[in-house]
C-alpha positions in Angstrom: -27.7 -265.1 -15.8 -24.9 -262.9 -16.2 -21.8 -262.5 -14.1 -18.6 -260.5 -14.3 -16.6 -258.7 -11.7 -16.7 -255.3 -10.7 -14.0 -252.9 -9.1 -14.7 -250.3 -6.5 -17.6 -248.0 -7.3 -17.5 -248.3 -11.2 -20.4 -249.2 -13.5 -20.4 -251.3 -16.4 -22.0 -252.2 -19.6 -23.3 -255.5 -20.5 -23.9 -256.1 -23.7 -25.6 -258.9 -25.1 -25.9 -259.9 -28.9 -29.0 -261.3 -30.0 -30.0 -262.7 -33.4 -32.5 -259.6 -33.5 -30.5 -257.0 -32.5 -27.7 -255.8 -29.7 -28.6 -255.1 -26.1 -26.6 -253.1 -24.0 -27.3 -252.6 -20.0 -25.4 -250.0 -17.5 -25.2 -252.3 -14.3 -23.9 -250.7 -10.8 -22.5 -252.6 -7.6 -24.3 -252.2 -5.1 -23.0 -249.3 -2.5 -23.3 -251.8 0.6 -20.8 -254.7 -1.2 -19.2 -252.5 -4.1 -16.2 -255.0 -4.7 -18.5 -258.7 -5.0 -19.1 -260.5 -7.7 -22.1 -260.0 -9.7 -23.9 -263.0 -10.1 -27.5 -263.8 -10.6 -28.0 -260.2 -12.7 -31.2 -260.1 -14.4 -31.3 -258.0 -17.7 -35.4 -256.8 -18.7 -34.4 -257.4 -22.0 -37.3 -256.0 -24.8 -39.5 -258.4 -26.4 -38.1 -258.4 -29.9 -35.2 -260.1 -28.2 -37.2 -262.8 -27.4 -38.2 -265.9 -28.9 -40.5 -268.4 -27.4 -40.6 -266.6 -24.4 -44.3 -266.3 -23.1 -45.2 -262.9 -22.3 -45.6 -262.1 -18.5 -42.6 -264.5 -17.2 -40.9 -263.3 -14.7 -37.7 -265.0 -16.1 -36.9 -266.6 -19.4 -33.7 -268.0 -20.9 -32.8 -266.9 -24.2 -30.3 -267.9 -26.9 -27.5 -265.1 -27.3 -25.0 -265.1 -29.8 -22.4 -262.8 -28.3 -22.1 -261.0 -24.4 -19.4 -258.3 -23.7 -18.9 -257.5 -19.9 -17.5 -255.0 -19.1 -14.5 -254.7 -21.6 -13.2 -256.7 -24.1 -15.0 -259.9 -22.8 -16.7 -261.8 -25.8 -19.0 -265.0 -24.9 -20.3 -266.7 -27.3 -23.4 -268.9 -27.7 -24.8 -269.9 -24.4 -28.1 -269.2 -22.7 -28.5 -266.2 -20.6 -31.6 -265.0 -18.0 -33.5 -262.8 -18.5 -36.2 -260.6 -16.4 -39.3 -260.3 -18.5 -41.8 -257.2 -16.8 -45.8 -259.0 -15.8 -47.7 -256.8 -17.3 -50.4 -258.1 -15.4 -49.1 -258.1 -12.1 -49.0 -255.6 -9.2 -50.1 -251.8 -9.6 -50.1 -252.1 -13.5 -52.7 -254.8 -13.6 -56.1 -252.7 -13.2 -54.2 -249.5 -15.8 -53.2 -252.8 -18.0 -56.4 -254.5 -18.1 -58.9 -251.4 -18.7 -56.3 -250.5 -21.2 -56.3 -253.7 -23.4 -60.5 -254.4 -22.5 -61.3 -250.6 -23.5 -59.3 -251.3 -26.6 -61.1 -254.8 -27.2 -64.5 -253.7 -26.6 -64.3 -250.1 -28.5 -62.8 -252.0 -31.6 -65.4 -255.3 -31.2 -68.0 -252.7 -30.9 -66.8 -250.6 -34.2 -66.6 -253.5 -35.9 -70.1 -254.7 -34.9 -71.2 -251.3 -36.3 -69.4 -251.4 -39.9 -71.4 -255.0 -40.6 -74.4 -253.5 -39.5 -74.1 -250.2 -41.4 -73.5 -248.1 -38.0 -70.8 -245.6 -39.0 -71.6 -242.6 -36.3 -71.1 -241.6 -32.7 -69.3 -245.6 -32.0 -65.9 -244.7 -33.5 -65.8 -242.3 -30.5 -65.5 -245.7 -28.2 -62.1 -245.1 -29.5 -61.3 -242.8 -27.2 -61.9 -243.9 -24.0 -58.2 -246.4 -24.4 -56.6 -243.6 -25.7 -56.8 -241.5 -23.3 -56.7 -244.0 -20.7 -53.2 -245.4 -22.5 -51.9 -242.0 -23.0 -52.4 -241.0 -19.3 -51.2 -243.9 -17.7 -48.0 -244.3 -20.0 -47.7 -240.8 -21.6 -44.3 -241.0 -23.4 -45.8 -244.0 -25.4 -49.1 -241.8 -25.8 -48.8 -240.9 -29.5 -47.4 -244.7 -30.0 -50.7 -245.9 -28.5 -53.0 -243.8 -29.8 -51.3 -244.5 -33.6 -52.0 -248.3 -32.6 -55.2 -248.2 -31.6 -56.3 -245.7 -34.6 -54.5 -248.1 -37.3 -56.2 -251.1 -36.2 -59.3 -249.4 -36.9 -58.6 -248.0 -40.0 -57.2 -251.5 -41.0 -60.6 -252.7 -40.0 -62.8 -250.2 -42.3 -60.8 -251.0 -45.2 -60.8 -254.4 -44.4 -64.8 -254.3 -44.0 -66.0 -252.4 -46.6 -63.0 -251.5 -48.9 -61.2 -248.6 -50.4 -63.6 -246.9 -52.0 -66.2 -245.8 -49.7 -66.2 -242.5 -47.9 -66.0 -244.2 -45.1 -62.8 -244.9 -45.5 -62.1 -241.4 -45.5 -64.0 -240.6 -42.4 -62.3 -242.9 -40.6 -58.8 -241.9 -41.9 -59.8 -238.4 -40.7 -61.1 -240.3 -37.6 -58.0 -241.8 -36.6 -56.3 -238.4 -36.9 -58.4 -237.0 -34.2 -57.4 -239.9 -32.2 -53.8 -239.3 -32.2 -54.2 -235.7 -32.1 -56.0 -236.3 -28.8 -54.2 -239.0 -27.8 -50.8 -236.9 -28.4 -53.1 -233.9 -26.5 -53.3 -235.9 -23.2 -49.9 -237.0 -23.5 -48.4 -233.8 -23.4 -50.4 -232.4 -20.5 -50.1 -235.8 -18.4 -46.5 -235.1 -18.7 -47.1 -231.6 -17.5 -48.9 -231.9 -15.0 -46.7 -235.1 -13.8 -43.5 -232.6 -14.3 -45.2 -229.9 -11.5 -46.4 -232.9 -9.5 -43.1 -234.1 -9.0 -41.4 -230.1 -8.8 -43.9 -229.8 -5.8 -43.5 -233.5 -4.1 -40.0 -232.7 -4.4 -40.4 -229.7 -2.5 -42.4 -231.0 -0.2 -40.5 -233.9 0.8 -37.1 -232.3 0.6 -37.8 -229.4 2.6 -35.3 -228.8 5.4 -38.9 -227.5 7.3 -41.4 -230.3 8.8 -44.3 -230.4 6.3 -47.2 -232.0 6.9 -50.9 -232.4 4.6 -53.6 -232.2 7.1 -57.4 -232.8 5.8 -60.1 -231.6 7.9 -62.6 -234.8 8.4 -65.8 -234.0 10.6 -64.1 -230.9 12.2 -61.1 -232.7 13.1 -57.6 -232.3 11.3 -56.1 -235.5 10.7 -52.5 -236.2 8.8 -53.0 -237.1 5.3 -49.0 -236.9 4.4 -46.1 -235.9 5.7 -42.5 -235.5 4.7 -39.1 -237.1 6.2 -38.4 -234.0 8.2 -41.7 -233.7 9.7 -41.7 -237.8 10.7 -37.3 -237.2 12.0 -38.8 -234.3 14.7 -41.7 -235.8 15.6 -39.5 -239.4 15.8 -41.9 -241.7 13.9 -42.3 -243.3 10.9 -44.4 -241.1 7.5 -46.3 -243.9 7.3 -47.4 -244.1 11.3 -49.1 -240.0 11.0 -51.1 -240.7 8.4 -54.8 -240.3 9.2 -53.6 -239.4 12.9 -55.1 -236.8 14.5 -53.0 -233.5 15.0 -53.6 -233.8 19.0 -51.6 -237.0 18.7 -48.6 -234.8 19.1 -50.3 -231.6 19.5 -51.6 -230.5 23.4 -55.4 -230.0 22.2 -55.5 -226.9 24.4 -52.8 -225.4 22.5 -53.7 -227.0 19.2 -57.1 -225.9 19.7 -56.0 -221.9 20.1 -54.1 -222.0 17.1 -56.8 -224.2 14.6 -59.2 -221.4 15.6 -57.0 -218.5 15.1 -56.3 -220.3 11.4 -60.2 -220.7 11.1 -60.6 -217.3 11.7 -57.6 -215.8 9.3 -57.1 -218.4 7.2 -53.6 -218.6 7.7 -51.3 -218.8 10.2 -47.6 -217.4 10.3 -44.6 -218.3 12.5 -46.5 -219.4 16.1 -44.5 -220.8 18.6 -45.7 -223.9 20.2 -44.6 -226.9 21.5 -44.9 -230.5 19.7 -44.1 -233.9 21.3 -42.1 -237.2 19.5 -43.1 -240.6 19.7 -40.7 -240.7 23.0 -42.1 -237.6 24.6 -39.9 -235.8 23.9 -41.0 -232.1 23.4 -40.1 -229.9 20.5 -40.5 -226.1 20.3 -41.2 -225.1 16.6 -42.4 -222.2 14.8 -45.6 -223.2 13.1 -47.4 -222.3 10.1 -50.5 -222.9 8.3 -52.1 -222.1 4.7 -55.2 -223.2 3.4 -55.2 -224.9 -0.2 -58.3 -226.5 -1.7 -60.5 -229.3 -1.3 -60.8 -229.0 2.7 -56.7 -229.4 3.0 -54.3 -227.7 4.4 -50.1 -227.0 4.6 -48.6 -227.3 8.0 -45.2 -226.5 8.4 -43.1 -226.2 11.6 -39.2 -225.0 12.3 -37.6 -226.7 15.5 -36.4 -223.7 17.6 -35.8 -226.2 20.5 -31.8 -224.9 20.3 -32.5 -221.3 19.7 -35.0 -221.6 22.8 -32.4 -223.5 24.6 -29.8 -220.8 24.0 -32.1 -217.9 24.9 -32.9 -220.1 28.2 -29.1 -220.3 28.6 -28.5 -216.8 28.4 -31.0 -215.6 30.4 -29.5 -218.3 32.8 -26.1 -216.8 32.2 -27.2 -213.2 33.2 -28.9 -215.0 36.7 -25.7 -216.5 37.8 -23.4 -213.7 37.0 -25.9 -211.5 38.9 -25.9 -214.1 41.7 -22.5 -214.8 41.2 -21.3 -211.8 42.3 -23.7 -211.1 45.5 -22.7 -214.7 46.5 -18.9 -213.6 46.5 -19.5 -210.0 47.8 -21.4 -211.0 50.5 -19.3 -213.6 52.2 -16.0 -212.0 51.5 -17.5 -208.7 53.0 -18.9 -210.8 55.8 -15.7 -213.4 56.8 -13.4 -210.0 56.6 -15.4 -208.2 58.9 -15.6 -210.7 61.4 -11.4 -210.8 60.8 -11.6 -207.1 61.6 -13.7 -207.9 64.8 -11.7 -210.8 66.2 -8.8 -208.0 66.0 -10.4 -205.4 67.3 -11.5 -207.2 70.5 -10.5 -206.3 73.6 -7.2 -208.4 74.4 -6.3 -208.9 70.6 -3.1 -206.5 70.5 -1.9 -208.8 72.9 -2.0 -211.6 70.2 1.8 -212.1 70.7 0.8 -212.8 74.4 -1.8 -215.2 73.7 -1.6 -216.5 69.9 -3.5 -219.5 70.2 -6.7 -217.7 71.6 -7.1 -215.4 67.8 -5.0 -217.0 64.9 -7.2 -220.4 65.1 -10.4 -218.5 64.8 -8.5 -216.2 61.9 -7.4 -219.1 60.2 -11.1 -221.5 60.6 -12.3 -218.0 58.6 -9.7 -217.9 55.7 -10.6 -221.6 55.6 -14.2 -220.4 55.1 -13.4 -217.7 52.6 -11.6 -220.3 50.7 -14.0 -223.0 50.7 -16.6 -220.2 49.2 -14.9 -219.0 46.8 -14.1 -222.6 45.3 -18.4 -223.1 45.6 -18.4 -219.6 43.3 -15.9 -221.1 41.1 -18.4 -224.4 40.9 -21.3 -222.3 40.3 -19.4 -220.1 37.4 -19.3 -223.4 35.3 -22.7 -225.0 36.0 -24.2 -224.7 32.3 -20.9 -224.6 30.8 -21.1 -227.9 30.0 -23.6 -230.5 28.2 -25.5 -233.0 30.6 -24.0 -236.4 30.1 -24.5 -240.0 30.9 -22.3 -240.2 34.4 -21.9 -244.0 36.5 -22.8 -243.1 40.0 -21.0 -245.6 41.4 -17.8 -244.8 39.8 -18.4 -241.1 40.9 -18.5 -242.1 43.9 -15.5 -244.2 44.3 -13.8 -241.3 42.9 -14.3 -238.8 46.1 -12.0 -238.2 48.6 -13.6 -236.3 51.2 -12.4 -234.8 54.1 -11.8 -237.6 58.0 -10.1 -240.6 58.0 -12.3 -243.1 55.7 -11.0 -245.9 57.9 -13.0 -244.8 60.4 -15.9 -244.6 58.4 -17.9 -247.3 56.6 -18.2 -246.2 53.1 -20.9 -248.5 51.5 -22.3 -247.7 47.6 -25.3 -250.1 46.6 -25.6 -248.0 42.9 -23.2 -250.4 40.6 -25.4 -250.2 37.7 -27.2 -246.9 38.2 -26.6 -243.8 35.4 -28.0 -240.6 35.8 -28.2 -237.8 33.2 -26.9 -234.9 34.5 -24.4 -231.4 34.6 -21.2 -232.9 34.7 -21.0 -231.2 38.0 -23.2 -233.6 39.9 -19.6 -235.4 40.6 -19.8 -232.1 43.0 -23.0 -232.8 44.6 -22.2 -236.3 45.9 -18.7 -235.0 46.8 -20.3 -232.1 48.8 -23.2 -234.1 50.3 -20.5 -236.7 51.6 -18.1 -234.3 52.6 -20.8 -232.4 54.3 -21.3 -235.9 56.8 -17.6 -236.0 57.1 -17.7 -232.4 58.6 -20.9 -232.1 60.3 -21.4 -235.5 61.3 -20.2 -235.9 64.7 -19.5 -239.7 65.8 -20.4 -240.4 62.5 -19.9 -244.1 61.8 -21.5 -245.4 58.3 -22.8 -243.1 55.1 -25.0 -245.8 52.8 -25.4 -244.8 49.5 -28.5 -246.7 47.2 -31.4 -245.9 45.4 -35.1 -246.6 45.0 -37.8 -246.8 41.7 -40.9 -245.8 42.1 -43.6 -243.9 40.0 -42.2 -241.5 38.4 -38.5 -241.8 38.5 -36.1 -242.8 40.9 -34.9 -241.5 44.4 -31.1 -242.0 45.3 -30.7 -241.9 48.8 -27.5 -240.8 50.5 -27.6 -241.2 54.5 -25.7 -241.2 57.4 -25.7 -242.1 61.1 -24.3 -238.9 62.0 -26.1 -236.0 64.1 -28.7 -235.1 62.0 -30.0 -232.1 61.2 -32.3 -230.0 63.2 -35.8 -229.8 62.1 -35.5 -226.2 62.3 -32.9 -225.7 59.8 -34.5 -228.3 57.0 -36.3 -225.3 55.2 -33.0 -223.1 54.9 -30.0 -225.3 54.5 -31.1 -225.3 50.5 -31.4 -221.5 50.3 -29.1 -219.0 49.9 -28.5 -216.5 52.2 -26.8 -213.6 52.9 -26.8 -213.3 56.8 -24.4 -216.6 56.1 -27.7 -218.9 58.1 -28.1 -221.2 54.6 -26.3 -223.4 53.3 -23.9 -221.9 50.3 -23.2 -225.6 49.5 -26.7 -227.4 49.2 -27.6 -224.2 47.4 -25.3 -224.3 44.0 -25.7 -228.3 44.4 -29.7 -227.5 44.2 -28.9 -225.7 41.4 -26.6 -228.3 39.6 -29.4 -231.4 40.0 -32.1 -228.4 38.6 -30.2 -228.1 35.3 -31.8 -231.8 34.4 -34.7 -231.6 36.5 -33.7 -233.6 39.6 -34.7 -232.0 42.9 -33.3 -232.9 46.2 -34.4 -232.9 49.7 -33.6 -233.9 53.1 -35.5 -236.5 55.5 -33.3 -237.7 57.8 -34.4 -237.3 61.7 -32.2 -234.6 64.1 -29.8 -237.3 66.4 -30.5 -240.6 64.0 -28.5 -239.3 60.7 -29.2 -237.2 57.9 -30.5 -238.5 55.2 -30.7 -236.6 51.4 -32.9 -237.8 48.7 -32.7 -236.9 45.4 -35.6 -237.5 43.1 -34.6 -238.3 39.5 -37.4 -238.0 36.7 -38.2 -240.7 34.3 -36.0 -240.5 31.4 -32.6 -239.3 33.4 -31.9 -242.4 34.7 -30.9 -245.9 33.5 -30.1 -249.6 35.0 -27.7 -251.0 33.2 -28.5 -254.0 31.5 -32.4 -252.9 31.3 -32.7 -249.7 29.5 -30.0 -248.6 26.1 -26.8 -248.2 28.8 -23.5 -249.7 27.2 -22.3 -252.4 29.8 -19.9 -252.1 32.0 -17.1 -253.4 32.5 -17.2 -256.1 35.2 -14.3 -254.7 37.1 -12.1 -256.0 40.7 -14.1 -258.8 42.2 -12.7 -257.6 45.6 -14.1 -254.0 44.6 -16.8 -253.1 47.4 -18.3 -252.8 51.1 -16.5 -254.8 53.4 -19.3 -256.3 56.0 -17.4 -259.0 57.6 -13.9 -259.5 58.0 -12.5 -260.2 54.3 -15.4 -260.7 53.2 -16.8 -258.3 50.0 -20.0 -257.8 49.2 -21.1 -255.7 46.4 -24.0 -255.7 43.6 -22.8 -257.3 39.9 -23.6 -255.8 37.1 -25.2 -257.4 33.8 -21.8 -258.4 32.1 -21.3 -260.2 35.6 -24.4 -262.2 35.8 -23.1 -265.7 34.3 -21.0 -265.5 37.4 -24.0 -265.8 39.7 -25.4 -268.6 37.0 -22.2 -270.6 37.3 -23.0 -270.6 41.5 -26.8 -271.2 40.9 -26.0 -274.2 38.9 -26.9 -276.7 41.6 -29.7 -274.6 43.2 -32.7 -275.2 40.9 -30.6 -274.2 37.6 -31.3 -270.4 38.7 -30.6 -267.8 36.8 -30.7 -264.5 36.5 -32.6 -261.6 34.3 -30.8 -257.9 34.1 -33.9 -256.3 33.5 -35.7 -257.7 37.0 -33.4 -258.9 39.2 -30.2 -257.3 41.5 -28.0 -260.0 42.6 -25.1 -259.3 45.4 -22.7 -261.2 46.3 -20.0 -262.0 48.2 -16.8 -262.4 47.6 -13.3 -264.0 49.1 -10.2 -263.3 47.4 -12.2 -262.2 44.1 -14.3 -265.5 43.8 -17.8 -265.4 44.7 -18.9 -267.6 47.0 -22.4 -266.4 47.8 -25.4 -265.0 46.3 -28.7 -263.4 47.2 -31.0 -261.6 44.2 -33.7 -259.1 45.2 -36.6 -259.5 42.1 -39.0 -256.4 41.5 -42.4 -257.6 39.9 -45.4 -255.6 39.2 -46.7 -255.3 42.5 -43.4 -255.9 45.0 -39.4 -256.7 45.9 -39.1 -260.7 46.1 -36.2 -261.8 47.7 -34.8 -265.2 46.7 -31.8 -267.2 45.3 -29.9 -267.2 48.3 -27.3 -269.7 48.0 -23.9 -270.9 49.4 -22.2 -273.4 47.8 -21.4 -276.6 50.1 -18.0 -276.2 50.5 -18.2 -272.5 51.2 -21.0 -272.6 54.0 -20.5 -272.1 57.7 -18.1 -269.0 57.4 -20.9 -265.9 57.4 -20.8 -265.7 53.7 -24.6 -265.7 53.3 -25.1 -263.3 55.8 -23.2 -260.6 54.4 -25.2 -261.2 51.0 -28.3 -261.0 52.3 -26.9 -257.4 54.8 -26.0 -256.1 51.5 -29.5 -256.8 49.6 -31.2 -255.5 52.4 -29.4 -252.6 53.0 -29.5 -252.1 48.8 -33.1 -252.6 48.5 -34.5 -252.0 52.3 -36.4 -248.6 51.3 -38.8 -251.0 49.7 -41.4 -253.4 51.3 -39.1 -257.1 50.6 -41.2 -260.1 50.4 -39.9 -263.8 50.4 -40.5 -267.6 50.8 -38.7 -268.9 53.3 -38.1 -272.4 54.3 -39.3 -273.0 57.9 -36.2 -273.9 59.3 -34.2 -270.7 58.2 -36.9 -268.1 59.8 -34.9 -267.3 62.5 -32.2 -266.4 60.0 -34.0 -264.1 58.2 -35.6 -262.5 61.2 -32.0 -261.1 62.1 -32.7 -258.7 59.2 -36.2 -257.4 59.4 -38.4 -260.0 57.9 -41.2 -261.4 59.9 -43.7 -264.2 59.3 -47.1 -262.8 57.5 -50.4 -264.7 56.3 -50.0 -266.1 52.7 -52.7 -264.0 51.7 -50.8 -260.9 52.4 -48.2 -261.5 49.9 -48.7 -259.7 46.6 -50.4 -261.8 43.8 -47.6 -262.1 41.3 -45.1 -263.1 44.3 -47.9 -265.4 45.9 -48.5 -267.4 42.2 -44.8 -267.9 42.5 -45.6 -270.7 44.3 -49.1 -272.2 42.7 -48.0 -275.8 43.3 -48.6 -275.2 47.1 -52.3 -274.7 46.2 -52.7 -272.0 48.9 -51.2 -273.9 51.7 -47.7 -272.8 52.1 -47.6 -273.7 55.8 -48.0 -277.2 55.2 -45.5 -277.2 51.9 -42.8 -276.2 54.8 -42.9 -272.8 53.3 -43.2 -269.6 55.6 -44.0 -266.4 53.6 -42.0 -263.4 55.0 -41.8 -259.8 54.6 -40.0 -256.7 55.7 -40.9 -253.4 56.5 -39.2 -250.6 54.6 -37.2 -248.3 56.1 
């Protein structure tokens, strides 16, 4: 084994002195550890370096005289490893053995034919290695073929001497052999030469190229290149012999296969294809026929050309709405200016101040507030969609009342949404919008819930309401002034990543605005590719109960609920199922309660106060907090019989054991399907 040191990026030459001749071997560091020392090197070293080594080893040590690495650095004597190529080992073995058998059996044959006296039509066995040597190692072709024809010129003589014509013949023989052996050579090499010109094409093409083969009237992958498998996101290897549907919408596909069937070719259709993560990818497609029932697909991704044609046209929309959205209420708030000084009574203003300039001064407020909603609108699109923290955006705002006097309570600490970067905006405007229009407004709650589909984050008050009359119109824009300029650009701003948003609140009970996120736009983090975050104040929250905060942890947090759940039943938690809140005095937690989703339901469980912290309330401003977090959805849990009562204060009522849902109900197996007399009660509360 040879070892020397390398610097940087540089390769060296080992050279090795044998007693039959000097070796020398380029050897490069590897790009992932250029500066390590090379140890372990094997050198295939020829066999006439070799002695005593048996052929087919995959290592052999060897006697070297001399070894130079690198520069001037001489060993002597010593014995050095060596990689020896098996000649019958992997994909060479069936070339190598119908190579040397072919050879065996043509010259055994031949030579079973000069002791016999048969001279014709078996030398031309001799063939058949020959061109089976020369094809599958051409650049040795001619040595080969020379091999083959000696030994069986060597065997005429040998059989029946110099002097027979058959010497001749065979001489004349061999010729042919490495004529045609040298032949097939030479066009192997060819035709390997344009084989690799054309793969190289193929697979370098900066275009998606796939070979499709048409099997029983379907077109399946037979190759395809790294560009094709990067758009499509999956691996070469994974389309082959995959249907063209597999990422192809077969009424689509099926259009453009029978247009191709019709013309034989198809040239630059647009159409949509779909990656592994369904994704969707507008291309340009083309197809040509080539022989043997194949065809050339190729496809351009024109998703961003699309996209900017989209954006433009967008563009033009906004301007044009832009600008009616600006002339309208500045055309509208001055003419009511001009009206409230036109009134009867008005040239008295100096007289009566207070009975005009308010009103003046409530419509310059309006004027202003528009014109800062145009200036929102004028930069939705500007910007890409990004990954934005909801709960951080919502700390952020600032809205308009005193938030003293308002509960302010955010159950979203681990929620992302993609989105415009405006939809900082929407929850500022929706907020602000309770704020203003609230009335005795008391508590906004801010949380979300999954459900098929995506996700719906809810932001409700216990304001006034909104009538049931205006719910179809306060998204719309108008230009009588009757909709609502506000919700309308926010509609827009959640439409950019296809998030809609509605309101379902009830008129005297609090509004209440959902917005419905699609699959894909959101993210928990801890469960999904989300970076963690950073586990922040401990006093950070709602405030429920006197010092008391309560908020939800996030994943980084989660050894802080292990560390309490130590001495209840080792518990602990799982980012990817489980939303544990807790509650906190003077940043410590000192209760817990985790609300579980499974397949078929919410469990609630883990509730737990420490003994030294019990008796103060903690646990019920947890479990407030879960429920308030989680309360949209049906919450099922096992409760001990004596704490019913407790748990009643929030919603949950006793039910039949047989009404729990199966994965919640085999939670508790060892009960054997009697929980009433295990001291269990199963629970549940209605969503609201």
């Amino acid at each position: 084994m040879l070892s020397s040191k390398t610097r940087g990026n540089s390769c060296f030459i080992h050279e090795v002195r044998f007693s039959a001749g000097t070796l020398n071997q380029r050897v490069c560091p590897g790009k992932e550890s250029p500066s390590e020392r090379f140890e372990n090197h094997y050198i295939p070293v020829p066999a006439p370096f070799l002695y005593g080594t048996a052929l087919g080893e995959t290592g052999a040590k060897v006697r070297l005289e001399e070894c130079r690495c690198a520069a001037n650095d001489w060993r002597s004597g010593g014995a050095f490893a060596v990689k020896v190529p098996n000649l019958l080992r992997g994909r060479n073995a069936l070339w190598n053995s119908a190579i040397v058998g072919s050879t065996v059996v043509a010259l055994g044959v031949n030579l079973a034919g000069l002791l016999t006296g048969i001279t014709i039509i078996i030398p031309h066995l001799l063939y058949i290695p020959v061109v089976i040597s020369a094809y599958r190692y051409p650049k040795r072709g001619l040595i080969l073929a020379g091999c083959i024809s000696g030994a069986y010129a060597l065997m005429v003589v040998a059989v029946v001497g110099m002097a027979s014509l058959t010497v001749a013949e065979a001489l004349i023989r061999a010729m042919v052999v490495i004529i045609i052996g040298e032949l097939v050579a030479l066009l192997t090499l060819r035709l390997r030469t344009q084989e690799r010109l054309y793969q190289g094409l193929f697979d370098n093409s900066e275009a998606g190229s796939i070979l499709i083969r048409n099997e029983g009237g379907t077109w399946k992958v037979e190759e395809a290149n790294w560009n094709a498998a990067a758009l499509l996101k999956r691996d070469p290897a994974d389309l082959r012999g995959q249907p063209l549907t597999t990422f192809w919408s077969r009424q689509e596909g099926e259009d453009i296969l029978s247009l191709f069937s019709r013309q034989g070719r198809v040239y630059a259709v647009e159409t949509t294809l779909s990656a592994a993560d369904g994704d969707e990818q507008r291309v340009l497609i083309s197809i040509a026929r080539i022989p043997e029932n194949q065809a050339v697909l190729t496809f351009v991704d024109i998703t961003r050309r699309v996209a900017a044609e989209q954006a433009l046209k967008n563009a033009r929309d906004k301007l044009h709405l832009l600008s009616r959205i600006s002339g309208d209420h500045l055309h509208r708030t001055v003419k009511e200016m001009i009206e409230i000084l036109d009134a009867p009574g008005a040239e008295s203003m100096a007289a009566a101040p207070a009975g005009v300039l308010p009103r003046i001064r409530a419509l310059a407020g309006t004027l202003a507030r528009h014109l800062s909603l145009t200036e929102t609108y004028q930069e939705l699109g500007t910007r890409p969609p990004q990954w934005i923290p909801v709960q951080k955006a919502l700390e952020s705002l600032e809205p308009a009342g005193k938030k003293g006097e308002v509960s302010l309570r955010f159950w979203v600490e681990r929620l992302e949404v993609y989105a415009d970067p405006l939809f900082r905006d929407v929850l500022g405007h929706v907020v602000g919008n309770a704020f203003r229009h609230g009335g005795s407004l008391q508590n906004i709650l801010v949380t979300y819930q999954r459900m098929d589909g995506g996700l719906t984050l809810m932001i409700e008050d216990d304001g006034a309401g909104i009538p049931a009359a205006m719910k179809d119109t306060i998204f719309e824009y108008d230009s009588g002034g009757h909709g609502g300029l506000g919700l309308f650009i926010c509609r827009q701003i959640l439409g950019v990543t296809g998030m809609t948003m509605t309101e379902i609140g009830t008129e005297g009970a609090g509004a209440r605005f959902a917005i419905h996120i699609p699959e894909g736009n959101f993210r928990i983090e801890g469960v999904g590719d989300a970076p963690p975050f950073p586990a922040g104040e401990a006093g950070r929250g709602a405030r429920l109960s006197g010092d008391v905060t309560v908020r939800e942890l996030t994943s980084a947090e989660f050894t802080v609920a292990d560390a309490l759940w130590v001495d209840y039943h080792s518990t602990t938690g799982n980012p990817a199922s489980d939303r544990i809140f807790a509650a906190f005095i003077n940043g410590n937690a000192v209760s817990l309660a985790r609300c579980r989703r499974h397949p078929d339901g919410l469990e609630v469980d883990g509730i737990f106060t420490p003994e030294r912290h019990r008796g103060h309330g903690y646990a019920n401003a947890a479990v407030q907090g879960l429920v308030e977090a989680c309360g949209h959805d049906p919450l099922y849990m096992h409760s001990l019989r004596n704490l019913t009562g407790f748990y009643a204060r929030y919603g949950f009522v006793a039910i039949p054991e047989g009404a729990l849902p199966p994965t919640i109900r085999e939670r508790f197996a060892w009960a054997q399907g009697e929980m009433e007399q295990a001291n269990v009660a199963p629970m549940m509360r209605e969503p609201t």
